[in-house]
N, CA, C and O atoms as CSV, one atom per row, in Angstrom:
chain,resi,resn,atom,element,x,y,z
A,1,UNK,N,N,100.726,133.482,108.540
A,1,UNK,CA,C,99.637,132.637,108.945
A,1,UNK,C,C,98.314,133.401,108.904
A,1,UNK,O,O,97.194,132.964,108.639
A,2,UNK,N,N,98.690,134.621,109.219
A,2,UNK,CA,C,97.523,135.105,109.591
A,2,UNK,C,C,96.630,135.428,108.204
A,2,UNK,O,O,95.399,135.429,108.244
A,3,UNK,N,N,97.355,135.692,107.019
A,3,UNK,CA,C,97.064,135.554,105.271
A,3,UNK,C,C,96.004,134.540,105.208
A,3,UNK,O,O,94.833,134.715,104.870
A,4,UNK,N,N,96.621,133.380,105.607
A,4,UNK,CA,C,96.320,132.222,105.001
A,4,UNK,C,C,94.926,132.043,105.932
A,4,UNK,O,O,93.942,131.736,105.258
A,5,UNK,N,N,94.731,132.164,107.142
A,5,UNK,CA,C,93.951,131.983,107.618
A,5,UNK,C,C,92.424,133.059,107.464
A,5,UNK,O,O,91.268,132.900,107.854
A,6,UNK,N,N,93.080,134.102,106.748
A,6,UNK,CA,C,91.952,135.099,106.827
A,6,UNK,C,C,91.514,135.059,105.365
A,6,UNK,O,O,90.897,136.102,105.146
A,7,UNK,N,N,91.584,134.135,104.041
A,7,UNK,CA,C,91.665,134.420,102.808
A,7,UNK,C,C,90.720,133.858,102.664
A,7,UNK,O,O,90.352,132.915,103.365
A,8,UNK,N,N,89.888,134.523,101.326
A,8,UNK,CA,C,88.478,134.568,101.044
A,8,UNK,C,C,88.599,134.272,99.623
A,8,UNK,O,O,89.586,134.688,99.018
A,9,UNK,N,N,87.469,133.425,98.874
A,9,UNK,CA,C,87.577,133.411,97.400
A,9,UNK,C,C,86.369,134.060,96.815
A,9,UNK,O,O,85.204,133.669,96.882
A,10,UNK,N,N,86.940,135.315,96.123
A,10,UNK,CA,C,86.257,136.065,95.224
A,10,UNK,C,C,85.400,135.673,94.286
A,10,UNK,O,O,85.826,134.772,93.563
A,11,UNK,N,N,84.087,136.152,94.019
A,11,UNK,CA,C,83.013,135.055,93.387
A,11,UNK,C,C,82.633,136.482,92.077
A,11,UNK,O,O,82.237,136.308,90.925
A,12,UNK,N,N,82.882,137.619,92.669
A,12,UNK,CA,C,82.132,138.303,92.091
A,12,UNK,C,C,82.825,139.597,91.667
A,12,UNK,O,O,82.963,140.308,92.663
A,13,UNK,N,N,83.234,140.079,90.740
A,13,UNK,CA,C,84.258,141.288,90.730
A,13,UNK,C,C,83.735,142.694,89.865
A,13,UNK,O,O,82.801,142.782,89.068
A,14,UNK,N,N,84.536,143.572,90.253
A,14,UNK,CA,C,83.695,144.726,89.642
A,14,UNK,C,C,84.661,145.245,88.610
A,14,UNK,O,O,85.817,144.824,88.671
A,15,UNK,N,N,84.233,146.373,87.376
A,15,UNK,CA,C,84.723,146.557,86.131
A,15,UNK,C,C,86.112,147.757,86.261
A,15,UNK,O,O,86.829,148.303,85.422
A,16,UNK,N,N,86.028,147.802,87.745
A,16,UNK,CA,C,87.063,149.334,88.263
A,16,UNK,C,C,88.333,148.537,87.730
A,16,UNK,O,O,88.566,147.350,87.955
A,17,UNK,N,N,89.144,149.451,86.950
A,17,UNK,CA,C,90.578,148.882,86.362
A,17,UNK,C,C,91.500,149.106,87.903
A,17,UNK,O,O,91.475,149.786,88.930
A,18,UNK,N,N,92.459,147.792,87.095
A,18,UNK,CA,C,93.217,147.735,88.635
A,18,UNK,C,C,94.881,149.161,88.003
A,18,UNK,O,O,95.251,149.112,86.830
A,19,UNK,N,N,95.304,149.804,88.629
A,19,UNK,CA,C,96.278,150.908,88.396
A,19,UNK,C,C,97.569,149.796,87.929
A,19,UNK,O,O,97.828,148.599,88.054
A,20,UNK,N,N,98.189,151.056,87.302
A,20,UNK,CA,C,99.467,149.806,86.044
A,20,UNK,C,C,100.327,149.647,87.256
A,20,UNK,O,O,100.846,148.535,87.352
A,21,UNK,N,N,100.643,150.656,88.368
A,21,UNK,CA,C,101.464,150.699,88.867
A,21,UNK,C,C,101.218,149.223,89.999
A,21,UNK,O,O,102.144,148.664,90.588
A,22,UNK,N,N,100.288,148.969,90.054
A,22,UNK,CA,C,100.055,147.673,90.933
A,22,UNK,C,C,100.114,146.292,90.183
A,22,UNK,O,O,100.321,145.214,90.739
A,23,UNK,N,N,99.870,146.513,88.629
A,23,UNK,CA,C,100.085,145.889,88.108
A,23,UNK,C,C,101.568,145.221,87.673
A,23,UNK,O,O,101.856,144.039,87.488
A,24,UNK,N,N,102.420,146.464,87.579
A,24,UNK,CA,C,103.741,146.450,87.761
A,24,UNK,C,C,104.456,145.657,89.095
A,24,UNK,O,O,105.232,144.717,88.924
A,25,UNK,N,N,104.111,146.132,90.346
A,25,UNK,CA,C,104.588,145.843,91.722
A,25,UNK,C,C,104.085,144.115,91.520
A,25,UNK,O,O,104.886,143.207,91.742
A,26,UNK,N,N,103.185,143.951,91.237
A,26,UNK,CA,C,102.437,142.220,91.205
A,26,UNK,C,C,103.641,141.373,90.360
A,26,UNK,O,O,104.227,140.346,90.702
A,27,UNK,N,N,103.787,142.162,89.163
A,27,UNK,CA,C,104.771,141.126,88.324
A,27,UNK,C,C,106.329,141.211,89.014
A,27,UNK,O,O,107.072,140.254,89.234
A,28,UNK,N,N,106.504,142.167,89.196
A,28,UNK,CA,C,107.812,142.440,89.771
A,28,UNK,C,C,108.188,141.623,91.337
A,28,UNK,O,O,109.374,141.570,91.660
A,29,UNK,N,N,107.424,141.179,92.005
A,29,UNK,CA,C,107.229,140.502,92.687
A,29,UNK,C,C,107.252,138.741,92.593
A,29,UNK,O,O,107.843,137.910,93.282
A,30,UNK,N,N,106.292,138.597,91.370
A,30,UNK,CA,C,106.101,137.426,90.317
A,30,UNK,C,C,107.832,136.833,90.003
A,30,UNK,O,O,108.282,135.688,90.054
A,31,UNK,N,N,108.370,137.886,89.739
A,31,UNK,CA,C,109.491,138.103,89.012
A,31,UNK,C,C,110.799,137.198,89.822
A,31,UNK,O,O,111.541,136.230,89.652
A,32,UNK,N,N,110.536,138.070,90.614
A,32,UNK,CA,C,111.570,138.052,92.298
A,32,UNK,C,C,111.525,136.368,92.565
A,32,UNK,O,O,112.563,135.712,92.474
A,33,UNK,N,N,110.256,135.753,92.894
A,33,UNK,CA,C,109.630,134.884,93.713
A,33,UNK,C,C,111.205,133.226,93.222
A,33,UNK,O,O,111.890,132.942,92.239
A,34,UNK,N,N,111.053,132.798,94.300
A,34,UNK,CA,C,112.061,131.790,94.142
A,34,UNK,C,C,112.144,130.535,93.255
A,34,UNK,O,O,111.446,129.725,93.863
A,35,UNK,N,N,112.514,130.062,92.388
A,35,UNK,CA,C,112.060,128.618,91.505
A,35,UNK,C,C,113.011,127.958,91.382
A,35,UNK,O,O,114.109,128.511,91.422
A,36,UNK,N,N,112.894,126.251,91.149
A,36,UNK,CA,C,113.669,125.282,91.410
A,36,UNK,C,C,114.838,125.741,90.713
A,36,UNK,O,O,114.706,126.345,89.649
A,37,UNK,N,N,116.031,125.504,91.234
A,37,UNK,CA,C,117.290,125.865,90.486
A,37,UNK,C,C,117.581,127.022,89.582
A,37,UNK,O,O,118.381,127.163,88.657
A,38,UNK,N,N,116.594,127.893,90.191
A,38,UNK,CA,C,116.580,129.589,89.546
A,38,UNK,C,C,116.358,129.351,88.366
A,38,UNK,O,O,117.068,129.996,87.595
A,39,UNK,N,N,115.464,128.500,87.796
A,39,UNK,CA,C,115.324,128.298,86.151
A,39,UNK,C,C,113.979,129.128,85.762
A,39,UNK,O,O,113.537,129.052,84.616
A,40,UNK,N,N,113.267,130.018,86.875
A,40,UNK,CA,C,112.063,131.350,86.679
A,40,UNK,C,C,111.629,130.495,84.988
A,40,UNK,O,O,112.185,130.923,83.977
A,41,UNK,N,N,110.766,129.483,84.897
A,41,UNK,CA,C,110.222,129.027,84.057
A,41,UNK,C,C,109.164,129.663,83.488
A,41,UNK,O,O,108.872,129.347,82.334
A,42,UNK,N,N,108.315,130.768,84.239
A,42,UNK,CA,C,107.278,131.568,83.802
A,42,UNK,C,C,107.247,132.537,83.077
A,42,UNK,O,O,108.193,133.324,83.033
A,43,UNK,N,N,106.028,132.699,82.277
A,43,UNK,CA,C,105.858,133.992,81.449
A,43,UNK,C,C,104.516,134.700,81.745
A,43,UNK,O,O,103.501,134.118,82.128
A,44,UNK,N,N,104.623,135.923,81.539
A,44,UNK,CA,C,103.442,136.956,82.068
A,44,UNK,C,C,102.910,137.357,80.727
A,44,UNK,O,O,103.667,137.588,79.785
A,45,UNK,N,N,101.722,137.431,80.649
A,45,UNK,CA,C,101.186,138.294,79.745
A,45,UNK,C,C,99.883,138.974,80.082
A,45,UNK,O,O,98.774,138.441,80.073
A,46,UNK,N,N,100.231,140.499,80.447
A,46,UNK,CA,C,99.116,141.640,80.898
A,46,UNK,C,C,98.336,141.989,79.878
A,46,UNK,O,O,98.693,142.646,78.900
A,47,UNK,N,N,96.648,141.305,80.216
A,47,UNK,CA,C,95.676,141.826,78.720
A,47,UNK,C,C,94.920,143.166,79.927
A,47,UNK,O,O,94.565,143.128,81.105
A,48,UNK,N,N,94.943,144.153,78.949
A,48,UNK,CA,C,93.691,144.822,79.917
A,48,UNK,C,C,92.840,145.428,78.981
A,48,UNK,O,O,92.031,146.177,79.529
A,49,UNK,N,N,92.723,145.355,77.552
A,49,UNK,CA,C,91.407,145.666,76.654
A,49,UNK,C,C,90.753,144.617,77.009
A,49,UNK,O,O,91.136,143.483,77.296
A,50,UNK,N,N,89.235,145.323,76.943
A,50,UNK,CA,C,88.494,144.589,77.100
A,50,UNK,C,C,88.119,143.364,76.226
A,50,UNK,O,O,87.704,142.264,76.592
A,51,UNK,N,N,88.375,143.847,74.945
A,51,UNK,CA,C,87.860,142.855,73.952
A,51,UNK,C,C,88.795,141.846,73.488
A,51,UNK,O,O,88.592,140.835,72.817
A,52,UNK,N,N,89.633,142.223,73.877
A,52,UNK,CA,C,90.641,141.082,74.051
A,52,UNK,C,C,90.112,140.001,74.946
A,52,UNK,O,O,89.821,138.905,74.468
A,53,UNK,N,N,89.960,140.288,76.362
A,53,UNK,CA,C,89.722,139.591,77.309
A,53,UNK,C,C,88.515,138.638,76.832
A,53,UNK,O,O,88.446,137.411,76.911
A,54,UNK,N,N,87.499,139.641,76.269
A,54,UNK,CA,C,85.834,138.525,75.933
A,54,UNK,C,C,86.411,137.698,74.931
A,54,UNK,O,O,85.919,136.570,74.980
A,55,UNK,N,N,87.546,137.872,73.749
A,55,UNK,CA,C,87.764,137.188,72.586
A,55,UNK,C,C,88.546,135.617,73.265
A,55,UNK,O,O,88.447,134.473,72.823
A,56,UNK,N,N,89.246,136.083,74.369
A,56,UNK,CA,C,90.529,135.039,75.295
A,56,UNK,C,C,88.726,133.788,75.621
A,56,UNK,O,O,88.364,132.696,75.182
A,57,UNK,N,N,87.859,135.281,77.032
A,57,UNK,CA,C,86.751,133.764,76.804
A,57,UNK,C,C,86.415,132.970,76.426
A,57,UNK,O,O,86.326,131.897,77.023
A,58,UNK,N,N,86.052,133.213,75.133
A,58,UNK,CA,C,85.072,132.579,74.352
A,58,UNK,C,C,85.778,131.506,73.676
A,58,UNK,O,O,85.175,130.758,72.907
């Protein structure tokens, strides 16, 4: 409760890369998380070049 009640939406972010290893723990987590009739319907895909990311923008 106390998550939910204290959560803020990010407007503005800075260029500091986030570490793989958190990046790892996030999906692995992702991974875990429970779905209807265990059918884990999702797919991940980690971009972290940059120019990838502006090319995904645009």
């Amino acid at each position: 409760m106390k998550e939910i009640q204290t959560r803020r939406s990010i407007r503005k972010y800075t260029d500091q890369k986030v570490e793989d290893e958190k990046i790892l723990s996030l999906l692995e987590s992702a991974r875990l998380a429970p779905s209807g009739s265990n059918t884990q319907p999702w797919n991940f895909i980690v971009i972290t070049d940059q120019e990838v990311k502006e090319k995904l923008w645009k």
